[in-house]
NUTIZA-587904 format. One record per residue: residue in three letters; x, y, z of N, C-alpha, C in turn. Coordinates in steps of 0.05 Angstrom, whole numbers, padded with zeros to 5 digits, always signed. Layout:
BEGIN
ALAXYZXYZXYZ
...
% end
This chain:
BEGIN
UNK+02486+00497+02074+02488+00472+02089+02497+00477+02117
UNK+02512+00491+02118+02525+00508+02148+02498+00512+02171
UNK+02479+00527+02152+02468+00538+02172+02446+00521+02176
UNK+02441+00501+02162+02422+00474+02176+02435+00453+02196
UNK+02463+00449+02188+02476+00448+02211+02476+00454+02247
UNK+02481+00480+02235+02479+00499+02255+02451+00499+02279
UNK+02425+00497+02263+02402+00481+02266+02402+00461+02279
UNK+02412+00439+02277+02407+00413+02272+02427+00414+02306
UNK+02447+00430+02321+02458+00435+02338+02448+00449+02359
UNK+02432+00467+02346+02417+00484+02371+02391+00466+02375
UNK+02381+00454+02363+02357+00437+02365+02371+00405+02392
UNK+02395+00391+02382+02402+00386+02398+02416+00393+02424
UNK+02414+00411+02427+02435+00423+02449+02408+00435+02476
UNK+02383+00435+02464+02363+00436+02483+02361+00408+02503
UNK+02366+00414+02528+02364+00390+02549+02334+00402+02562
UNK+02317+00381+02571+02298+00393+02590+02314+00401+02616
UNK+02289+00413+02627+02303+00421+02658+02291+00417+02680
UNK+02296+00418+02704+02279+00393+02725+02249+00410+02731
UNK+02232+00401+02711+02215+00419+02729+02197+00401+02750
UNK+02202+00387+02764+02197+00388+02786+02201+00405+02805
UNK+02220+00416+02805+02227+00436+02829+02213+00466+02819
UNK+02203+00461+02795+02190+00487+02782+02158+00493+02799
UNK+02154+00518+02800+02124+00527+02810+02108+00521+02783
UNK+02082+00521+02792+02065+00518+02763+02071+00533+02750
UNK+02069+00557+02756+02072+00591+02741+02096+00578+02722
UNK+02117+00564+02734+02149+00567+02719+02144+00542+02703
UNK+02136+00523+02711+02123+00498+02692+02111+00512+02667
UNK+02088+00524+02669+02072+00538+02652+02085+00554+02635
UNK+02102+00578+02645+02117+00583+02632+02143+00571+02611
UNK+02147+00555+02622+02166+00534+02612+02154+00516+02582
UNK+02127+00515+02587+02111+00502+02561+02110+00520+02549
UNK+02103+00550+02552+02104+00575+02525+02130+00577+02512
UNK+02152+00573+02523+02179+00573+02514+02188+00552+02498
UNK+02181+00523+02503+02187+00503+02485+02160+00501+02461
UNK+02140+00520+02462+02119+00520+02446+02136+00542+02416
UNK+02146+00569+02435+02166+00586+02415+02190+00569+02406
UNK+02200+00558+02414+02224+00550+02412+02211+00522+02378
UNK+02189+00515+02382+02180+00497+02358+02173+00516+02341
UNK+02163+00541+02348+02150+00559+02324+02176+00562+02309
UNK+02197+00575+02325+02222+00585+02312+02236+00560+02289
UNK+02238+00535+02300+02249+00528+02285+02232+00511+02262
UNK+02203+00510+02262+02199+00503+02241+02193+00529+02221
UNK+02198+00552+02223+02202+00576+02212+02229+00566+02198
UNK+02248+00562+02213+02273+00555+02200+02273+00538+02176
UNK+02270+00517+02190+02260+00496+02168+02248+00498+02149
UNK+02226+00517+02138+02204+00524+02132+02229+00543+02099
UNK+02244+00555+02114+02260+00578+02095+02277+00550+02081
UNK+02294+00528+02099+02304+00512+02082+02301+00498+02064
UNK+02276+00499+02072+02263+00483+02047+02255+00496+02026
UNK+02249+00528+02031+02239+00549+02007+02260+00544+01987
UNK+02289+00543+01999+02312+00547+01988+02325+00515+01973
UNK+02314+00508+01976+02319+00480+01967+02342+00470+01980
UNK+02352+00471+02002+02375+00461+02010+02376+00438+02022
UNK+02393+00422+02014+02404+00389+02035+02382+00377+02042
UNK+02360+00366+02022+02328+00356+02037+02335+00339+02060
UNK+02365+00322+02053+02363+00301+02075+02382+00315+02100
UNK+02387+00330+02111+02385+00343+02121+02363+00354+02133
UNK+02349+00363+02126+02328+00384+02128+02303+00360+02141
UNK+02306+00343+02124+02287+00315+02144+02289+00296+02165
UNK+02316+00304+02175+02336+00296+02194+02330+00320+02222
UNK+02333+00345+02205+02326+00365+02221+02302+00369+02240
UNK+02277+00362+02225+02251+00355+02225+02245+00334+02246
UNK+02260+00302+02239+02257+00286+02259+02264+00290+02288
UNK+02286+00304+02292+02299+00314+02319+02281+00332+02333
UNK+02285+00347+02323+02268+00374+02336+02230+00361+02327
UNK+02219+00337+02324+02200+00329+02331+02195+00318+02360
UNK+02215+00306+02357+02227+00278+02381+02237+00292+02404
UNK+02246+00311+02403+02261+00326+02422+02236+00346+02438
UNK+02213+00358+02417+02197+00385+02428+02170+00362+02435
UNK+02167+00338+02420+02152+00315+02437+02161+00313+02461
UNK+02179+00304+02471+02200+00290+02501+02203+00314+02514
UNK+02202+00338+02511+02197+00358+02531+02168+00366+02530
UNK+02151+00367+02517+02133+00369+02524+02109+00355+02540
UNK+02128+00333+02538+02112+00302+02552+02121+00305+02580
UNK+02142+00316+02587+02153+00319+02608+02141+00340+02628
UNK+02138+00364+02614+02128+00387+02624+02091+00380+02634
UNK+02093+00376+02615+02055+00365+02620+02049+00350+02643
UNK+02058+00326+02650+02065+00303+02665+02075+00314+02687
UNK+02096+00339+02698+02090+00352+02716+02074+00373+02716
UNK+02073+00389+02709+02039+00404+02711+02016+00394+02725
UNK+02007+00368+02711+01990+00355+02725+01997+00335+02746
UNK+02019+00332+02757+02026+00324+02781+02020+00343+02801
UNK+02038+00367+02795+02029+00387+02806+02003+00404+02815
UNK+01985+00411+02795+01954+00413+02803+01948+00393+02820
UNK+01947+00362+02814+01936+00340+02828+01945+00349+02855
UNK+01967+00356+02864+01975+00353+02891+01969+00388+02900
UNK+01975+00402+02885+01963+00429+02903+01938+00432+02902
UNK+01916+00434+02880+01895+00431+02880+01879+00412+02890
UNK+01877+00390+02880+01848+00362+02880+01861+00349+02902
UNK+01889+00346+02918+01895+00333+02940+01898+00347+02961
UNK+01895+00368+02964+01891+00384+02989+01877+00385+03018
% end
């Protein structure tokens, strides 16, 4: 139970970060990292559930780190394509 916890903390403890001030390159990069950062923990999740532990937990776990790797990814995208629009197609 500890270590879904534990989970359930590092999943919240991700804040986005301004990427506005980010280059595409670091934008871009920034989407491969919150792309790992979902692989990892539905890997996690994936073992808690092998293990049968705390379902409600574990679906709690699930909802956050949906809502959370949604809302940064919505974010990151949304500048990306701000970004192209204005270096590229508005030039």
């Amino acid at each position: 139970m500890e270590n879904i916890k534990e989970l359930i903390e590092e999943i919240n403890s991700r804040k986005p970060k301004d990427y506005e001030k980010m280059s595409i390159k670091e934008v871009s990069n920034e989407l491969h990292k919150v792309m790992e950062f979902e692989q990892m923990i539905v890997k996690k999740i994936k073992l808690f559930e092998d293990d049968h532990q705390e379902p409600d937990l574990i679906k709690y776990a699930k909802m956050i780190y949906k809502k959370i790797i949604e809302r940064e990814t919505s974010l990151i995208q949304e500048t990306y394509l701000k970004k192209i629009d204005s270096q590229y197609l508005n030039s």
